[in-house]
MINU-293993 format. One record per residue (C-alpha): x, y, z; chain. Coordinates in steps of 0.1 Angstrom, whole numbers, plus 5000, padded with zeros to 4 digits. Example, Ala and Ser with C-alpha at 12.3 -4.5 7.8 and 13.67 -1.06 7.14 Angstrom:
BEGIN
<node u="5123" v="4955" w="5078" kette="A"/>
<node u="5137" v="4989" w="5071" kette="A"/>
// end
This chain:
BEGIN
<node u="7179" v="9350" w="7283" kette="A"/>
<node u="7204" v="9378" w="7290" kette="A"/>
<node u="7234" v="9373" w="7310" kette="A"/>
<node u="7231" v="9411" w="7319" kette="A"/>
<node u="7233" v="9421" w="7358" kette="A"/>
<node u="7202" v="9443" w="7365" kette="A"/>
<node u="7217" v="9474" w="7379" kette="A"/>
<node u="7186" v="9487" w="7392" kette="A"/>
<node u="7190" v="9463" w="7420" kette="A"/>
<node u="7217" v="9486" w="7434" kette="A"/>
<node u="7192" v="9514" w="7439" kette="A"/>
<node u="7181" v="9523" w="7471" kette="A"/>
<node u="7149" v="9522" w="7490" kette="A"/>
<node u="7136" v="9555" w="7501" kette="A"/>
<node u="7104" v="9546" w="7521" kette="A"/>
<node u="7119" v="9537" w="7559" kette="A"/>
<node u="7118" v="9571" w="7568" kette="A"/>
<node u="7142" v="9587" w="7579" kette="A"/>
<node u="7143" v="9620" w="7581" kette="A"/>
<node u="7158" v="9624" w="7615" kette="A"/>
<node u="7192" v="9619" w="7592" kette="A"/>
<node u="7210" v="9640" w="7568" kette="A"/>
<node u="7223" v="9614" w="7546" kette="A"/>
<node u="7201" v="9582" w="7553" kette="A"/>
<node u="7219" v="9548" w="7560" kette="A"/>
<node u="7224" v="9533" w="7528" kette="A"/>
<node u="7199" v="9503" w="7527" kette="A"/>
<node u="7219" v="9490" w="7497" kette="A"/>
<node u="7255" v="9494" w="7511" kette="A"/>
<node u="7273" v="9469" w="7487" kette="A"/>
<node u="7254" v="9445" w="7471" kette="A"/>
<node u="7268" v="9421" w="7439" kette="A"/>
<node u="7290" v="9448" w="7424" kette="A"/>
<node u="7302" v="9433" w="7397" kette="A"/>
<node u="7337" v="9456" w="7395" kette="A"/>
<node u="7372" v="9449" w="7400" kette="A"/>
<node u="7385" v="9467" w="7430" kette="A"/>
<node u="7417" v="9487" w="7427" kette="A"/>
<node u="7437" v="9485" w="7464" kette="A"/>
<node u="7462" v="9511" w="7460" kette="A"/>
<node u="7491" v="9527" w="7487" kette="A"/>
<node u="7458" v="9540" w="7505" kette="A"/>
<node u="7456" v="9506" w="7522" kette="A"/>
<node u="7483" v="9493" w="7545" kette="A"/>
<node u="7495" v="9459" w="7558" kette="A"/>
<node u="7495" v="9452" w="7598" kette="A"/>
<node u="7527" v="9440" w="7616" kette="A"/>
<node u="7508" v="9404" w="7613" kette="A"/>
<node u="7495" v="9399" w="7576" kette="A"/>
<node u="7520" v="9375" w="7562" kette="A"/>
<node u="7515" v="9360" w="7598" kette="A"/>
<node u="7478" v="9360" w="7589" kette="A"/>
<node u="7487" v="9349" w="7556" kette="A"/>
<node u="7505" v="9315" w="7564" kette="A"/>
<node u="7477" v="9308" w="7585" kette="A"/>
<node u="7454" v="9303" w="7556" kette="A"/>
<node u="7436" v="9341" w="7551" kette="A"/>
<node u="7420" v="9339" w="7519" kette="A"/>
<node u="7400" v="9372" w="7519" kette="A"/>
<node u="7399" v="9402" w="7537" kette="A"/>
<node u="7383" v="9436" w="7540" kette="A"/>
<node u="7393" v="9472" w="7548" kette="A"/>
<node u="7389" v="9483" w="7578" kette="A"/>
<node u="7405" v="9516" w="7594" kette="A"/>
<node u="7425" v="9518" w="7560" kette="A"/>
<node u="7445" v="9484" w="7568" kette="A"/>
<node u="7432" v="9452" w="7553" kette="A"/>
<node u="7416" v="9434" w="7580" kette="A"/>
<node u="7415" v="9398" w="7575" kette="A"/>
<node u="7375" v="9384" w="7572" kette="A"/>
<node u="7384" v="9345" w="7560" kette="A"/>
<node u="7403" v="9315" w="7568" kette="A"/>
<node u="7383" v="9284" w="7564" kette="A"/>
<node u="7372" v="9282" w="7526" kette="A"/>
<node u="7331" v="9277" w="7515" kette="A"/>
<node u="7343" v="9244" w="7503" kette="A"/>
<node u="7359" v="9233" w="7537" kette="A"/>
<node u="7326" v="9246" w="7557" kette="A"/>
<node u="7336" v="9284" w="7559" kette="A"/>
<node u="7328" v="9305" w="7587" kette="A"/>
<node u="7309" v="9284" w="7611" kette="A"/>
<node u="7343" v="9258" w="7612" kette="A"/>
<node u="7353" v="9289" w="7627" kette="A"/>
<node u="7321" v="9294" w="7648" kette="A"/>
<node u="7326" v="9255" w="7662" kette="A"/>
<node u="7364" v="9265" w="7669" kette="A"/>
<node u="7356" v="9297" w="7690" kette="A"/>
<node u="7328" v="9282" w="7712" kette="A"/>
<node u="7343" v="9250" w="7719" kette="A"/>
<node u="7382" v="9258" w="7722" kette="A"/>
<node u="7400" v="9284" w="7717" kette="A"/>
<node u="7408" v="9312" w="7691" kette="A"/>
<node u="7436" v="9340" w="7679" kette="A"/>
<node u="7424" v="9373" w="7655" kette="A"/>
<node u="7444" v="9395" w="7637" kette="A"/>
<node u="7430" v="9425" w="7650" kette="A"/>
<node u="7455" v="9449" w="7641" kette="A"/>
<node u="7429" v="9470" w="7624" kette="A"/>
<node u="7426" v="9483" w="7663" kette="A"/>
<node u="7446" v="9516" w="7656" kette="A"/>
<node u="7460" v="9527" w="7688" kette="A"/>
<node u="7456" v="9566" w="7694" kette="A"/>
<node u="7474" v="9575" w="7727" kette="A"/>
<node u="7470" v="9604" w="7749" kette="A"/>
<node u="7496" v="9612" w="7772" kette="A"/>
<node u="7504" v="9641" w="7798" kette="A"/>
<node u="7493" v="9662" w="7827" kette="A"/>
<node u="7457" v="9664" w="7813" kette="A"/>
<node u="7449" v="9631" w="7798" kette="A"/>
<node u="7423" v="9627" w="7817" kette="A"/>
<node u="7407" v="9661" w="7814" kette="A"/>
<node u="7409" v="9653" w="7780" kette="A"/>
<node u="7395" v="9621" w="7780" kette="A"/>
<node u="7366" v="9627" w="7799" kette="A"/>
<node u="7358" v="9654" w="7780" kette="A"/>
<node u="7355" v="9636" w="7746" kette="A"/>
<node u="7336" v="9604" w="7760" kette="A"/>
<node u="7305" v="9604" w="7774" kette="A"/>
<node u="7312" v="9581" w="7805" kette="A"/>
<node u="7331" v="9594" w="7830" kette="A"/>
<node u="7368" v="9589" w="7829" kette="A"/>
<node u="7375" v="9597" w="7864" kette="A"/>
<node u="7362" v="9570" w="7873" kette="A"/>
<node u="7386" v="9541" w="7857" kette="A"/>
<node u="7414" v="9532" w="7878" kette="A"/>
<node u="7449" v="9529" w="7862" kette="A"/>
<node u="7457" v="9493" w="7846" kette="A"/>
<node u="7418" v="9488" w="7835" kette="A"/>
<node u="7401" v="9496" w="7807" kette="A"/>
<node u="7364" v="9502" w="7795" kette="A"/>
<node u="7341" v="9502" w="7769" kette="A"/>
<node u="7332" v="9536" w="7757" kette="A"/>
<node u="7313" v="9556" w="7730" kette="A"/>
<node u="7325" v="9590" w="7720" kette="A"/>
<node u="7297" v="9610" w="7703" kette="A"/>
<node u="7299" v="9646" w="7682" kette="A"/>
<node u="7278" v="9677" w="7694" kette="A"/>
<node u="7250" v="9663" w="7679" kette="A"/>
<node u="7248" v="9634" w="7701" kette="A"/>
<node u="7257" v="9613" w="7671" kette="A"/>
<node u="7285" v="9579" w="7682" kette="A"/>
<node u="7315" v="9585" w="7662" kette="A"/>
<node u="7337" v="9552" w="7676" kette="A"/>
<node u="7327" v="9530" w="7704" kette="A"/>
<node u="7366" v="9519" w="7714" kette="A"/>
<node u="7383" v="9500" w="7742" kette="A"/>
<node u="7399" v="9525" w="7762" kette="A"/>
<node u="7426" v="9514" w="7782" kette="A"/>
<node u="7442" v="9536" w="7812" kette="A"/>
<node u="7476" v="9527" w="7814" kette="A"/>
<node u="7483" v="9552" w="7837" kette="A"/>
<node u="7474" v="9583" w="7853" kette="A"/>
<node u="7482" v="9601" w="7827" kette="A"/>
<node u="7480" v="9579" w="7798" kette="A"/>
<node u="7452" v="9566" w="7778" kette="A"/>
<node u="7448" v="9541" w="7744" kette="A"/>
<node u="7418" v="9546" w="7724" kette="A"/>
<node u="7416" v="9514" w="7707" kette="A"/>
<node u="7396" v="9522" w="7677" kette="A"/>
<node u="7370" v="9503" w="7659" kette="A"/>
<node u="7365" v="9515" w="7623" kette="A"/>
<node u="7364" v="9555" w="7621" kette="A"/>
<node u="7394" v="9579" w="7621" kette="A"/>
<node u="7387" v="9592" w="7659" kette="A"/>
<node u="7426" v="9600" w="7658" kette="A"/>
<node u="7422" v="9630" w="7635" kette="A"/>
<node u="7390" v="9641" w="7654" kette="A"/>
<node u="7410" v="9641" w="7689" kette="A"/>
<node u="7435" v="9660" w="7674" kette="A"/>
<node u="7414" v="9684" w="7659" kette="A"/>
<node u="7395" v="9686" w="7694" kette="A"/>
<node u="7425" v="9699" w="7708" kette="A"/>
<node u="7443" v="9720" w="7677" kette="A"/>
<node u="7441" v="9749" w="7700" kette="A"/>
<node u="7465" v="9733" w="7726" kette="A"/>
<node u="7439" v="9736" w="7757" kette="A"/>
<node u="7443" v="9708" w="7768" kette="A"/>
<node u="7480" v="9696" w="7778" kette="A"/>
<node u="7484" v="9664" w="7763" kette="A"/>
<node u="7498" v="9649" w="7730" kette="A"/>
<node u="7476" v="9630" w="7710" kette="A"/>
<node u="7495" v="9601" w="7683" kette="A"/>
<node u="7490" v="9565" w="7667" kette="A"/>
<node u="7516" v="9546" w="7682" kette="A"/>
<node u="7530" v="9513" w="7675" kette="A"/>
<node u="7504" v="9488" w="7689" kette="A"/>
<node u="7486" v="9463" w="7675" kette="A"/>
<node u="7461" v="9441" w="7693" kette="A"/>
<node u="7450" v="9398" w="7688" kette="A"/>
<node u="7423" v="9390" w="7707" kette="A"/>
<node u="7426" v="9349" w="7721" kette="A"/>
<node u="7387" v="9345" w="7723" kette="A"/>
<node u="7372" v="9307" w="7736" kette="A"/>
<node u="7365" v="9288" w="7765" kette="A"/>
<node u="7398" v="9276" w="7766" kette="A"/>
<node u="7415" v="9310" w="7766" kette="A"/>
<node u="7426" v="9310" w="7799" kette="A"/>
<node u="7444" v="9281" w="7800" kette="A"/>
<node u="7460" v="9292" w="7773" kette="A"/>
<node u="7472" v="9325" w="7784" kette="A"/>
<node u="7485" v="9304" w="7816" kette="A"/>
<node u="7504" v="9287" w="7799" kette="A"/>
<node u="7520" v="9317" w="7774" kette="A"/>
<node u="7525" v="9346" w="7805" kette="A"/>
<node u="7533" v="9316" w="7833" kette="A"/>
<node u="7533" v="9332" w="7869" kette="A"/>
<node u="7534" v="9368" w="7851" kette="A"/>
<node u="7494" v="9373" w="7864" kette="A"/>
<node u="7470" v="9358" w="7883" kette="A"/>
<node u="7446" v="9351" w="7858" kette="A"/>
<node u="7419" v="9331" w="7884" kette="A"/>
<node u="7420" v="9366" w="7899" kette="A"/>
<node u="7424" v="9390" w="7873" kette="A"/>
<node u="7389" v="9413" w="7870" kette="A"/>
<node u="7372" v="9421" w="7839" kette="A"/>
<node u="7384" v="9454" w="7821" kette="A"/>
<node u="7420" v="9442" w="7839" kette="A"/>
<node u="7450" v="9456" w="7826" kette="A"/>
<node u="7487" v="9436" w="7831" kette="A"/>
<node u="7520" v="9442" w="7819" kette="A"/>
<node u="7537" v="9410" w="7802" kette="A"/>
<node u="7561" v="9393" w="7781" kette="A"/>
<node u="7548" v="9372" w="7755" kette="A"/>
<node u="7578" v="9358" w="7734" kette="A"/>
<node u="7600" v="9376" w="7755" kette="A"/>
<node u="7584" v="9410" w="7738" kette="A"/>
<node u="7568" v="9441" w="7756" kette="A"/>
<node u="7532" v="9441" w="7759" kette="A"/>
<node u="7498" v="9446" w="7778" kette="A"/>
<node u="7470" v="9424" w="7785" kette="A"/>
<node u="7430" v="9426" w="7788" kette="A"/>
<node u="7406" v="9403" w="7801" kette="A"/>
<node u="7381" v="9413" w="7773" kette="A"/>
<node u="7376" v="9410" w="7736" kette="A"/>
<node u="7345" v="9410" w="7704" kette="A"/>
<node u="7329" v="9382" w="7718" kette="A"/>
<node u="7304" v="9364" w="7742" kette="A"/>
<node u="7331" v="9340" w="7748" kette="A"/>
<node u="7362" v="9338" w="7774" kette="A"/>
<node u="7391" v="9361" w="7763" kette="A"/>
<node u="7418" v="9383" w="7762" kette="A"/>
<node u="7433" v="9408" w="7741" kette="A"/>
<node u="7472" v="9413" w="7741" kette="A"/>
<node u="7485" v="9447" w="7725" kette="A"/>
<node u="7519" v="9444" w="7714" kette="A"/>
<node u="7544" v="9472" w="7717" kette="A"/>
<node u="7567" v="9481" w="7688" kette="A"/>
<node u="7544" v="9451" w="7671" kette="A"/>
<node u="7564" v="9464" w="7637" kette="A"/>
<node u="7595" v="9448" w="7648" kette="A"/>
<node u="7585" v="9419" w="7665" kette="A"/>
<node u="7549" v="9407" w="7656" kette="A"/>
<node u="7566" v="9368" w="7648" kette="A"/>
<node u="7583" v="9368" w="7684" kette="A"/>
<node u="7547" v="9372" w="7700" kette="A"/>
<node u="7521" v="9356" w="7674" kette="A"/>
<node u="7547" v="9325" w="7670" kette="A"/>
<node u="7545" v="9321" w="7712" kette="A"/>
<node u="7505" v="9321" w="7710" kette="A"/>
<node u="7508" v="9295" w="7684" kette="A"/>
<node u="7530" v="9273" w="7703" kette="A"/>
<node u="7514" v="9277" w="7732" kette="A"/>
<node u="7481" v="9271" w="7716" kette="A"/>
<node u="7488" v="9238" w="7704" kette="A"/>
<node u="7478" v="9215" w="7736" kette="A"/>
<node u="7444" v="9237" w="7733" kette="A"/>
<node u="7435" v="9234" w="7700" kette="A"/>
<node u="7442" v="9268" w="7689" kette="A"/>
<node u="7429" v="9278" w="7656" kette="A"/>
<node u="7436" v="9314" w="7641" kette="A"/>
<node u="7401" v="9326" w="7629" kette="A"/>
<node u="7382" v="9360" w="7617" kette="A"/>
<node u="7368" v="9380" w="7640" kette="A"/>
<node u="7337" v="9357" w="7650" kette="A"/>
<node u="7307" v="9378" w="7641" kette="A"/>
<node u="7285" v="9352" w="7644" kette="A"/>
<node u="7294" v="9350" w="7678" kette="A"/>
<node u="7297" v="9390" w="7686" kette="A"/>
<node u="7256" v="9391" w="7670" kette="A"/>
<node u="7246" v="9362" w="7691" kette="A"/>
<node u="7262" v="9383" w="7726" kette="A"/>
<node u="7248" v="9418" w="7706" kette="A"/>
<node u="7277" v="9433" w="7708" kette="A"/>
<node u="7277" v="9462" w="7678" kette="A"/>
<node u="7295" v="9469" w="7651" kette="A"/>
<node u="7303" v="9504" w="7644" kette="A"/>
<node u="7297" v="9511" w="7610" kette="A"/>
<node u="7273" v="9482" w="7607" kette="A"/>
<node u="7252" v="9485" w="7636" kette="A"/>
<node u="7256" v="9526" w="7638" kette="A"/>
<node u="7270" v="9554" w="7620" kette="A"/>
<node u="7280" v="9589" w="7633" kette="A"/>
<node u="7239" v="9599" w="7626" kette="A"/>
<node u="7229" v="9572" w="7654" kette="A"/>
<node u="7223" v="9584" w="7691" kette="A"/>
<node u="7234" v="9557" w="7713" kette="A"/>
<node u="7194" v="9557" w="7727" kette="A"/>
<node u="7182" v="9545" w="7693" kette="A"/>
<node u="7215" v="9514" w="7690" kette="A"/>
<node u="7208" v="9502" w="7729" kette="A"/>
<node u="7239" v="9523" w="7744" kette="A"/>
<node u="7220" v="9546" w="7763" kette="A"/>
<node u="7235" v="9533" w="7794" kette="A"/>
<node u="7267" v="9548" w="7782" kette="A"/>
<node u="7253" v="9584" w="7785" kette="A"/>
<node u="7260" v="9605" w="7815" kette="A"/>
<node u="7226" v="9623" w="7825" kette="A"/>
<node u="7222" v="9652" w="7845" kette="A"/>
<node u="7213" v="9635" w="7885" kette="A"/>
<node u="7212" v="9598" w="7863" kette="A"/>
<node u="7232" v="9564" w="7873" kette="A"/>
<node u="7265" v="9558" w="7882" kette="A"/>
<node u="7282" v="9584" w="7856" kette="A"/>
<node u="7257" v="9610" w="7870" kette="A"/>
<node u="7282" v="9635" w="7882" kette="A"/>
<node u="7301" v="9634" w="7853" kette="A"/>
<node u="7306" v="9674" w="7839" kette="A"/>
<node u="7304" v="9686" w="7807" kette="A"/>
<node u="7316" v="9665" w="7776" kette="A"/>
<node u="7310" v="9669" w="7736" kette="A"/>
<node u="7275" v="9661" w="7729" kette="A"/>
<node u="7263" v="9667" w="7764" kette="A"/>
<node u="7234" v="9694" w="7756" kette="A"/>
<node u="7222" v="9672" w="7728" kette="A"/>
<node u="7221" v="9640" w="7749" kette="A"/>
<node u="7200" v="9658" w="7777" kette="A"/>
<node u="7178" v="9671" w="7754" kette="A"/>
<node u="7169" v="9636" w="7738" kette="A"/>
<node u="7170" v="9620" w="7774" kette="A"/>
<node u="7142" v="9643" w="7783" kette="A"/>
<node u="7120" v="9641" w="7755" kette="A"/>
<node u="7119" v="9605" w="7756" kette="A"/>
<node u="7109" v="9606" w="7792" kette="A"/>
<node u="7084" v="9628" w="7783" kette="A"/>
<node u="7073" v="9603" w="7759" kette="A"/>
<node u="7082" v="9620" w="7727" kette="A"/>
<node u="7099" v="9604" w="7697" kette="A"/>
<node u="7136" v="9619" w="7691" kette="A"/>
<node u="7143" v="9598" w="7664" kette="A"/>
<node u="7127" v="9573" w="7640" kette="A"/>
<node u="7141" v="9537" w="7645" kette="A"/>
<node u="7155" v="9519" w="7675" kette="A"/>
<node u="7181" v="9489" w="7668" kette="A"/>
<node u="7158" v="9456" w="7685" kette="A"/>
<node u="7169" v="9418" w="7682" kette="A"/>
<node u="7150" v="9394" w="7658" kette="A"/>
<node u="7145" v="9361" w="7650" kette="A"/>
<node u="7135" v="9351" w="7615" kette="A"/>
<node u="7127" v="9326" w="7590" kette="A"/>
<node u="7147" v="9315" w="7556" kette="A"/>
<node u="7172" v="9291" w="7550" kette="A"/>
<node u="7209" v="9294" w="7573" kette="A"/>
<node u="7226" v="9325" w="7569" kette="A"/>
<node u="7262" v="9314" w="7571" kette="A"/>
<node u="7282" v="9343" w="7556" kette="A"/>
<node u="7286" v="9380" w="7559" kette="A"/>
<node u="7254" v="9399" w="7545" kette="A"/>
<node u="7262" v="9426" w="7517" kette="A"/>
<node u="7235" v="9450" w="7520" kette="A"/>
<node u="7212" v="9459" w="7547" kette="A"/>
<node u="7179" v="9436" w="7542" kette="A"/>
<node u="7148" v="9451" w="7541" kette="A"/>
<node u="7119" v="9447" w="7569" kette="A"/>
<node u="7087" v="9455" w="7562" kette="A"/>
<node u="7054" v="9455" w="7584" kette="A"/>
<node u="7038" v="9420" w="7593" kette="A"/>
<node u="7012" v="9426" w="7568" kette="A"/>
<node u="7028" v="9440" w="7538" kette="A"/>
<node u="7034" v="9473" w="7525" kette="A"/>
<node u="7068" v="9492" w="7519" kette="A"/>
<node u="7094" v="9485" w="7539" kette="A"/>
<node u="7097" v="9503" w="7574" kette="A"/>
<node u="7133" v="9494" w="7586" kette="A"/>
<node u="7164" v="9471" w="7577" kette="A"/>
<node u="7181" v="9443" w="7591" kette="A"/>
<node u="7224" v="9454" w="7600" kette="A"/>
<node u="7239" v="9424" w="7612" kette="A"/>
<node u="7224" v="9386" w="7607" kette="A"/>
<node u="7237" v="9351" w="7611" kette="A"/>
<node u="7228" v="9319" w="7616" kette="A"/>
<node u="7222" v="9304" w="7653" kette="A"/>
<node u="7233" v="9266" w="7653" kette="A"/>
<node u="7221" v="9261" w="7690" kette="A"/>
<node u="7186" v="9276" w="7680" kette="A"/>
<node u="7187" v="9264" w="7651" kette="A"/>
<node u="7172" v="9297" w="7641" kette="A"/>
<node u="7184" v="9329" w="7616" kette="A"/>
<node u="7191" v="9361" w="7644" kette="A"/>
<node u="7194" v="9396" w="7630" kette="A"/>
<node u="7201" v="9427" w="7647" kette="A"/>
<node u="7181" v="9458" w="7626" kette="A"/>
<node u="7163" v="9489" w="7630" kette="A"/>
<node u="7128" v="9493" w="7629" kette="A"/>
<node u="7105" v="9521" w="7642" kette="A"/>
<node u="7106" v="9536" w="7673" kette="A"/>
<node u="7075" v="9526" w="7697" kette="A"/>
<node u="7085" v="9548" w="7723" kette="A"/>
<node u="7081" v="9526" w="7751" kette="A"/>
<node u="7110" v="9522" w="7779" kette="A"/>
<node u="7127" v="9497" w="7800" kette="A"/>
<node u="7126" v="9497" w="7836" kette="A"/>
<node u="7160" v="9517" w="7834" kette="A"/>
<node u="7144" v="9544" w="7810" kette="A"/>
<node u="7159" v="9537" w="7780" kette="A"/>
<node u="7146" v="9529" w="7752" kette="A"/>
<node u="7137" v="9492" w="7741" kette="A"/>
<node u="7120" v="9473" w="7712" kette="A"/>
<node u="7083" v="9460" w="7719" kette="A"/>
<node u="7093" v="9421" w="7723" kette="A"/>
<node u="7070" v="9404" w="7703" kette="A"/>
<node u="7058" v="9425" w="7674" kette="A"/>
<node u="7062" v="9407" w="7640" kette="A"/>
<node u="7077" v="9416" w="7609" kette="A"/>
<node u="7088" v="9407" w="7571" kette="A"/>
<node u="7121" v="9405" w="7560" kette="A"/>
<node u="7130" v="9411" w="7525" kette="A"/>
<node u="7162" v="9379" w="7521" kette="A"/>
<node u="7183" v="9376" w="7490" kette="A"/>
<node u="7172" v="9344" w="7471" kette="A"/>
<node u="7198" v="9324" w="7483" kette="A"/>
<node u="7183" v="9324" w="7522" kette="A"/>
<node u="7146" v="9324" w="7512" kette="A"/>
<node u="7125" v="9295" w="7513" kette="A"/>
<node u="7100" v="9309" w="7483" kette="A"/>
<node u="7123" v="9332" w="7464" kette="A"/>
<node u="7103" v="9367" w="7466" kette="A"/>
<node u="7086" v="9362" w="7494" kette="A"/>
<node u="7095" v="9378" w="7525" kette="A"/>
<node u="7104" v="9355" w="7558" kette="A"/>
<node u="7084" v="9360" w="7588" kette="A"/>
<node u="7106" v="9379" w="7617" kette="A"/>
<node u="7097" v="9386" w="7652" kette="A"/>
<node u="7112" v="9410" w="7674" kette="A"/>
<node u="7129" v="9392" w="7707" kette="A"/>
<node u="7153" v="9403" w="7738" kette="A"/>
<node u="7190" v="9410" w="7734" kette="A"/>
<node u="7216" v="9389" w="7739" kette="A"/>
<node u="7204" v="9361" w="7723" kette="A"/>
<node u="7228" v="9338" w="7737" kette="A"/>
<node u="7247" v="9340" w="7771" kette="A"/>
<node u="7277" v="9355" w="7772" kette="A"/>
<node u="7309" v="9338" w="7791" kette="A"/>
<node u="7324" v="9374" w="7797" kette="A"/>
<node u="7309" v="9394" w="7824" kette="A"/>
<node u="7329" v="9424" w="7803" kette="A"/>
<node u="7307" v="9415" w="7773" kette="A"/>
<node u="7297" v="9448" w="7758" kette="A"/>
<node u="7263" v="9456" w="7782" kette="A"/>
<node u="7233" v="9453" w="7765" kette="A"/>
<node u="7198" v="9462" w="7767" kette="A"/>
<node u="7167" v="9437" w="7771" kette="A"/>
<node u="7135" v="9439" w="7752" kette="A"/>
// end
């Protein structure tokens, strides 16, 4: 028998349709590659990777051109769910560095802001921060960040995986706004787990009122005696707190080495980011869970959208994708179809997915045929004992009691598992589409979410 890899598994599947898209998602985004990847100068270090280094990182992806550590508990020594028991039991530090930081500061920060997301900035006080999606003029999400108001005239983007700081600069090459736009020199951890608080009692002392501070809150601190600013929120449906470190190039040790310390009494283990934990609260991933080609409608972040005379943002005025987003909002309450595949929740069959996925599975209908749709984040749910996917399949057109969009609870599918997680190797595992989350979340700031 030949050793050979069959390349023809890296094609990809062309019949989920869509041709709402330009460029369809690529259904076979990775897969075994057998290749040695060069890392050149194109890839940078954060303030914390040796940190993240003598803490046991053994692998680690790219992510916003800075390598973005994915690993700390070998296969051998029970992997990634060591690292789920750790985060939903006690309590948890991430390397997120990856976070770029893209400030905007001046006399019309908030102009500015509000003009490029589609909530409404006006509305956030200084010292809290939301969750926000900025789309292009096609109604298309191009980042979904943190954004944190420092003050009233300053604003941090903090980025998930998409160069948004080249785009804001380029929204405002022509100087019409009155701001400056620039990376700075913050990097983010996120302290994630039920014990989190205690633990950042005991690092900032009498610094905050933590028993009182409110979700989205902002404070300034001193953690190893070093400048920085603190959120109650994080990537997770766990506790937490995020804690962005000013000039973190000169004095990431001083504030990671207080965490540790402080993290000893509570059990502190430094982990990955806990996708298994971010899937389980359906928080998304951009990138995984939507591209620049997904409308928040179809990826369940419709409530982000300001509508003309609609919800809380209602007022809001004009903002880049506005026309586009109106016009989708009104054909789906007409009851048309503006796009071919909504992003629903689903439980499935197969042995226990335990490790990042490297391509997006294929789902096909409940009674055969070529696929229809593709799964973009799975994992394994110990408590349910139960695989849990987050995917796309097509759009039914039917709406919440809110009017957005929502996937028929109930309806069945097939998904397509590599060999390893099926039970019969070639046959497809039986899936059913359920609500979102699929597991409470501890954090009323938990990224919101919308129900079957």
């Amino acid at each position: 028998m030949s050793n050979e890899f069959d390349y023809t598994k890296l094609k990809h599947v062309t019949s989920v349709d869509q041709s709402d898209r330009a460029v369809p998602y690529n259904l076979r985004q990775s897969g075994p590659t057998k290749v040695e990847m060069l890392i050149s100068t194109r890839v940078r270090k954060s303030p914390y990777w040796h940190l993240s280094m003598q803490a046991g990182c053994w692998r680690a992806t790219v992510y916003n051109r800075i390598y973005h550590p994915r690993g700390y508990v070998k296969p051998e020594d029970g992997g990634a769910m060591v690292e789920y028991d750790a985060i939903v039991n006690h309590v948890t530090m991430w390397n997120v560095a990856v976070e770029r930081q893209i400030r905007v500061k001046g006399p019309d920060a908030e102009k500015f802001t509000d003009y490029v997301i589609t909530r409404d900035a006006t509305k956030i006080s200084p010292m809290r921060a939301r969750y926000v999606i900025l789309c292009n003029a096609y109604g298309g999400v191009l980042n979904d960040p943190i954004l944190l108001r420092i003050s009233e005239d300053e604003f941090w983007f903090s980025l998930s995986d998409s160069d948004i700081g080249m785009y804001l600069q380029g929204v405002n090459a022509d100087g019409r706004f009155d701001c400056t736009i620039e990376e700075i020199d913050v990097s983010p951890v996120q302290i994630q787990g039920p014990k989190s608080k205690a633990l950042m009692k005991d690092l900032c002392g009498d610094q905050v009122d933590f028993d009182n501070m409110p979700f989205y809150g902002l404070a300034e601190v001193k953690v190893g005696g070093r400048s920085c600013v603190i959120s109650q929120s994080g990537f997770s449906g766990e506790a937490g707190y995020e804690i962005y470190l000013r000039d973190s190039t000169l004095y990431a040790e001083d504030m990671w080495n207080a965490v540790l310390e402080a993290g000893k009494k509570h059990s502190l283990m430094v982990i990955a980011p806990a996708h298994h934990r971010r899937i389980q609260a359906g928080i998304l991933s951009w990138g995984q869970d939507m591209d620049q080609q997904h409308n928040p409608f179809q990826c369940n972040l419709g409530y982000q959208v300001s509508l003309s005379g609609k919800g809380e943002w209602a007022k809001k005025g004009d903002y880049v994708g506005k026309a586009a987003l109106e016009k989708m909002g009104a054909e789906l309450k007409d009851g048309k179809k503006p796009y071919k595949l909504q992003l629903v929740g689903l439980e499935l069959g197969g042995k226990p997915i335990e490790e990042y996925a490297p391509d997006f599975w294929l789902v096909s209908p409940e009674k055969g045929g070529d696929p229809v749709g593709f799964i973009t984040s799975p994992w394994y749910h110990p408590e349910k004992k139960q695989n849990i996917a987050m995917g796309y399949v097509p759009f039914g057109g039917t709406l919440n009691s809110n009017g957005f969009p929502k996937g028929t609870v109930g309806t069945k599918y097939k998904v397509h598992l590599p060999e390893k997680y099926s039970e019969t190797p070639g046959t497809p595992v039986d899936a059913v589409v359920v609500d979102i989350p699929f597991k409470e979340s501890f954090n009323a700031n938990t990224r919101e979410v919308v129900k079957g």
